[in-house]
C-alpha positions as CSV (number, residue, x, y, z in Angstrom):
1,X,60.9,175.4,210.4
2,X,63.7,176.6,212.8
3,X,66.0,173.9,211.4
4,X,65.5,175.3,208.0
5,X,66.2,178.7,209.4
6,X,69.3,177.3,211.3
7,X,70.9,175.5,208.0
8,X,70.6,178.5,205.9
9,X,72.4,180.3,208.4
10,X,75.0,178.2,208.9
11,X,75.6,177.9,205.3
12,X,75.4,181.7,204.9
13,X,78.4,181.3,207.8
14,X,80.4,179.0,205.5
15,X,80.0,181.6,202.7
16,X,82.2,184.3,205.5
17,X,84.4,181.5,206.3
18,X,85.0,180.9,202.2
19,X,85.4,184.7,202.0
20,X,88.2,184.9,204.3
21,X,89.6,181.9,203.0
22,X,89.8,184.0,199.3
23,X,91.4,187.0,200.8
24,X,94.4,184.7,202.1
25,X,94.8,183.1,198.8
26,X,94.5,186.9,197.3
27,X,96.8,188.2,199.8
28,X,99.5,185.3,198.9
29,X,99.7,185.8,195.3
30,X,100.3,189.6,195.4
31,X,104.3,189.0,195.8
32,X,104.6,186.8,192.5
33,X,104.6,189.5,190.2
34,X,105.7,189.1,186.3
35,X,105.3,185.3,185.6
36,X,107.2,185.8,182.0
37,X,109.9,183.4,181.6
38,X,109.1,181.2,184.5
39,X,106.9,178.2,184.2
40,X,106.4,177.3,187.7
41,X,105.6,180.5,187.9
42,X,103.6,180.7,185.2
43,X,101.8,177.1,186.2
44,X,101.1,178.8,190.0
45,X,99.3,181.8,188.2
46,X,97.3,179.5,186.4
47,X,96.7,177.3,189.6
48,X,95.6,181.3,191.3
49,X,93.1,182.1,188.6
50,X,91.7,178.5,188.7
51,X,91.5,178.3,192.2
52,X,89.6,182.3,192.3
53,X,87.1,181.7,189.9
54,X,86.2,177.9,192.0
55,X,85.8,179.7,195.4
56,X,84.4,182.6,194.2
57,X,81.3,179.9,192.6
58,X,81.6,178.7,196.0
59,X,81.1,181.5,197.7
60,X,78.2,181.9,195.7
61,X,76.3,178.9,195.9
62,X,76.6,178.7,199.7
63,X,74.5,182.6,199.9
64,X,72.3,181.5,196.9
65,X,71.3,178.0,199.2
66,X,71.9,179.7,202.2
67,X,69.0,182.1,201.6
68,X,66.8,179.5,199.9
69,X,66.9,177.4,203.2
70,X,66.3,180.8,205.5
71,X,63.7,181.8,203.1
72,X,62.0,178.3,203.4
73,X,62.2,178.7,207.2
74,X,60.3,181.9,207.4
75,X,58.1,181.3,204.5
76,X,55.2,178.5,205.8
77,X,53.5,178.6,202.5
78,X,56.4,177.1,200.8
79,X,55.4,173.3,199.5
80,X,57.9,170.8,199.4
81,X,57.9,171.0,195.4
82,X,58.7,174.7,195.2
83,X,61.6,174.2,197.4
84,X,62.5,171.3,195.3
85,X,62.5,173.3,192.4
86,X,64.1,176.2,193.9
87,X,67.1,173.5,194.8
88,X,67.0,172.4,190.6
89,X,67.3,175.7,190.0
90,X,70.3,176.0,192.1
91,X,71.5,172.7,190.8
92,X,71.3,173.9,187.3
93,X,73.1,177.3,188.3
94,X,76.0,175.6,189.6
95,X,76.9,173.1,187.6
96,X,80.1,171.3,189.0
97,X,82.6,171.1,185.9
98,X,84.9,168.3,185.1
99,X,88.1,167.6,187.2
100,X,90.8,168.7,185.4
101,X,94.0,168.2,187.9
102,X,96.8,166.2,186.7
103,X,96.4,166.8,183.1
104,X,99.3,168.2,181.5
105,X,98.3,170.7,179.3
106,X,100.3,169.8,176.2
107,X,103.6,170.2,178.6
């Protein structure tokens, strides 16, 4: 069960990783300002806020599996089909959406 243990905590790691990552992007959209009147400016904001809400699911999946995994590495009493169903459960939380790039938006 240490290989459990050791996947949950390298997910958990990918979680910090994705948390730096969001402060960068954070960090490099404070200087844009007032988008009015500028639709590349206005298109980047809408690329930020996409972008946000994406790695901030991101970040959340990787604790939610990240502690599943760790939890099935301590926890011996865990059968295969609970931790199957704690993974649809997962699954079912964090529903991937549609792609969406490239499409123009009525521009």
């Amino acid at each position: 069960m240490k290989a459990w243990s050791q996947a949950g905590e390298g997910v958990n790691g990918l979680k910090a990783d994705i948390g730096q990552g969001l402060r960068k992007l954070e960090e490099g959209q404070s200087g844009v300002g007032d988008t009015s009147g500028c639709q590349s400016a206005v298109a980047q904001k809408e690329l930020y806020d996409s972008w946000k809400s994406y790695v901030g699911k991101l970040s959340g999946r990787c604790g939610t599996v990240g502690g599943l995994l760790e939890r099935a590495g301590r926890d011996l009493a865990m059968t295969d089909q609970a931790i199957e169903d704690e993974f649809a459960k997962v699954r079912a939380q964090y529903q991937d959406t549609e792609a969406v790039g490239g499409q123009a938006k009525g521009r």
